[in-house]
N, C-alpha and C positions, 0 to 999 in steps of 0.2 A: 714323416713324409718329407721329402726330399724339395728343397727350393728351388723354384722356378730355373734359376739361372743355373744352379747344380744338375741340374736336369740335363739340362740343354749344353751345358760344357759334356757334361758324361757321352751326351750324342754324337756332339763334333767331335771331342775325342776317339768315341768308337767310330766314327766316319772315317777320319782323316788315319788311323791306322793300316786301317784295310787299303786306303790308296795307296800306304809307305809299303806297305805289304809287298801289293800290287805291281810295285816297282825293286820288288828284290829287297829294301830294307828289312830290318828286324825291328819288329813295332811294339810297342808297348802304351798303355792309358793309364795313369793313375791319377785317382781325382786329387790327393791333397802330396806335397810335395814331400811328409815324413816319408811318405808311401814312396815315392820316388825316390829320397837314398838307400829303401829297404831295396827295390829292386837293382838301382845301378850296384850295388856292395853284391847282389845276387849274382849279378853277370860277371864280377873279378874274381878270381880263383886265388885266393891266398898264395902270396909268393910273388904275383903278377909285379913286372914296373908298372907303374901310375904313374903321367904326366897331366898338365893340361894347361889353356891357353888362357888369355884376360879374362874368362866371361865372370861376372857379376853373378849370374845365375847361380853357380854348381857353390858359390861361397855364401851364398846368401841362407840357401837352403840347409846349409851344415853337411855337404858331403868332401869337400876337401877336408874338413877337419873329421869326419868318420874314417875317413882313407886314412890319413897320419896317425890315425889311433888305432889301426887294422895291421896285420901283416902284411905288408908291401914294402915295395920298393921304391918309394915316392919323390919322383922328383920336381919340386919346385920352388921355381925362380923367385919367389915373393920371398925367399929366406936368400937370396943370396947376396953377398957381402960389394958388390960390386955388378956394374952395370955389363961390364964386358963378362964374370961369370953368369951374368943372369942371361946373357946370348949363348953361352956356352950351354947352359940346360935347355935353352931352347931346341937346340938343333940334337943334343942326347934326346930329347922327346918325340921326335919322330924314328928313334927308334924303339917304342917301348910297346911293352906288350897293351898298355889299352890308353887312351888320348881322350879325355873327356873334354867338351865344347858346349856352350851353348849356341844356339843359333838366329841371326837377325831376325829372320822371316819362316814362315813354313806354308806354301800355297792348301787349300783345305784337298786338292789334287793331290800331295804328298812329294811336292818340290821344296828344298830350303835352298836359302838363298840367303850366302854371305859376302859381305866386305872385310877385308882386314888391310890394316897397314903396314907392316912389316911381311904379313905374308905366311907367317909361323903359323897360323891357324889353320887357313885353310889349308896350306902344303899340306899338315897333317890329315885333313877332311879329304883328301884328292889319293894319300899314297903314303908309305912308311911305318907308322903303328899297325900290330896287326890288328887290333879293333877300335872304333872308333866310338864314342857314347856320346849321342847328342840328347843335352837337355831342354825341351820347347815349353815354356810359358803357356796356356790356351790364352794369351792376349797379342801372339805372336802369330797365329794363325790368321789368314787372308782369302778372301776369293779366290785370288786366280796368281799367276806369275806376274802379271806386271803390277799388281798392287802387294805383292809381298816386296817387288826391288824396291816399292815405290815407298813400304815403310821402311826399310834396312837404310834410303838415304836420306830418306826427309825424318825419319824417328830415332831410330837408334845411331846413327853417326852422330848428329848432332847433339844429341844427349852422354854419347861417346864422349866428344871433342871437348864438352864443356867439362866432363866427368875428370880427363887428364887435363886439363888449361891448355888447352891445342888454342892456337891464334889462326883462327879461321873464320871465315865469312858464319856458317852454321852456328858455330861458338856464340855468336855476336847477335843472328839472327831467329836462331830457332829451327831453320831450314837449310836444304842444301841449296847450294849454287852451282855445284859441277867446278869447283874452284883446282886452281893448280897450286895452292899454296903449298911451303914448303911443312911447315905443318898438314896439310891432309890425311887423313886418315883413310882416306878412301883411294889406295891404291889398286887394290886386287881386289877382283868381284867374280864370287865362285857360284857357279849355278849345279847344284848336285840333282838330277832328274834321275838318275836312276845308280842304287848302288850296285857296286863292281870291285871287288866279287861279292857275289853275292852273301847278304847278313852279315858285313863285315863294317856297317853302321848300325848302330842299335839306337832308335829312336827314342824316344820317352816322354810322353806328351802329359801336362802336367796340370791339371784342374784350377789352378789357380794362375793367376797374374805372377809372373817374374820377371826379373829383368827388364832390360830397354828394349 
């Protein structure tokens, strides 16, 4: 028999599908995160480029390292020998055939809701890869929209900041300030409410706690 709280992530996950649905996404649930690199390895078609951005998520779970060990084409910056080629793979990754992401927030309505600082992330969540594979935490899931921005600034930036040694208010305090430092991480703020075109994000909601 299944635990209380397995229960109840297995719900919110089947809930908050149907709303990514609902809004044109391609949705998916799995409760445990193995389960979650069987399916994203599902949706890349051998041969595929494979790119992706900072998230802690998709490394934690052991899919960056199933991709490097798969037929692809994989490009990334954590191997590159210099600061200036690791910008140069960034900007090759918004054209590749699929761009994995984790993401700050996800409203239990089927909105996500990101910050990036340089902007590489989301550019790619907005346009360029033709498919996009977000991976969501169920700890990442929120009420509504303004308490999913409300954790991408007050949880995951901060946690971000201190993550890289960013010298910033958050860093220091735990929280945000709405700071303009030159360190900020929080330059761009992408609000994705419905994908376009349509199924061309594939969602994948994850039964367990990941990430910031």
């Amino acid at each position: 028999m299944a635990e209380p709280k397995e229960t109840r992530n297995d719900l919110l996950g089947a809930y908050v599908t149907e709303k990514l649905a609902a809004r044109h996404f391609d949705a998916y649930y799995c409760p445990t995160a193995q389960q979650a690199v069987q399916k994203a390895m599902e949706l890349i078609p051998e041969g595929s480029s494979v790119s992706w951005g900072g998230s802690m998520s998709i490394r934690d779970m052991g899919l960056t390292k199933a991709l490097h060990a798969g037929n692809y084409n994989v490009l990334d910056r954590d191997f590159a020998p210099t600061p200036e080629e690791a910008a140069q793979i960034q900007r090759q990754a918004l054209l590749t055939d699929y761009f994995l992401t984790s993401t700050n927030a996800l409203s239990k309505d089927g909105i996500l809701v990101n910050i990036d600082g340089t902007g590489n992330r989301v550019a790619a969540m907005c346009f360029g890869p033709k498919h996009v594979i977000v991976i969501c935490g169920i700890n990442k899931i929120t009420p509504d929209l303004d308490s999913a921005v409300a954790r991408a600034r007050n949880t995951a930036a901060p946690i971000n900041s201190i993550r890289l040694s960013k010298n910033t208010p958050c860093a220091k305090t735990g929280t945000c300030h709405n700071c303009n430092a030159p360190d900020c991480i929080c330059a761009q703020f992408l609000i994705s409410r419905i994908c376009k075109p349509a199924k061309r994000i594939h969602v994948i909601i994850v039964g367990e706690e990941l990430g910031y």
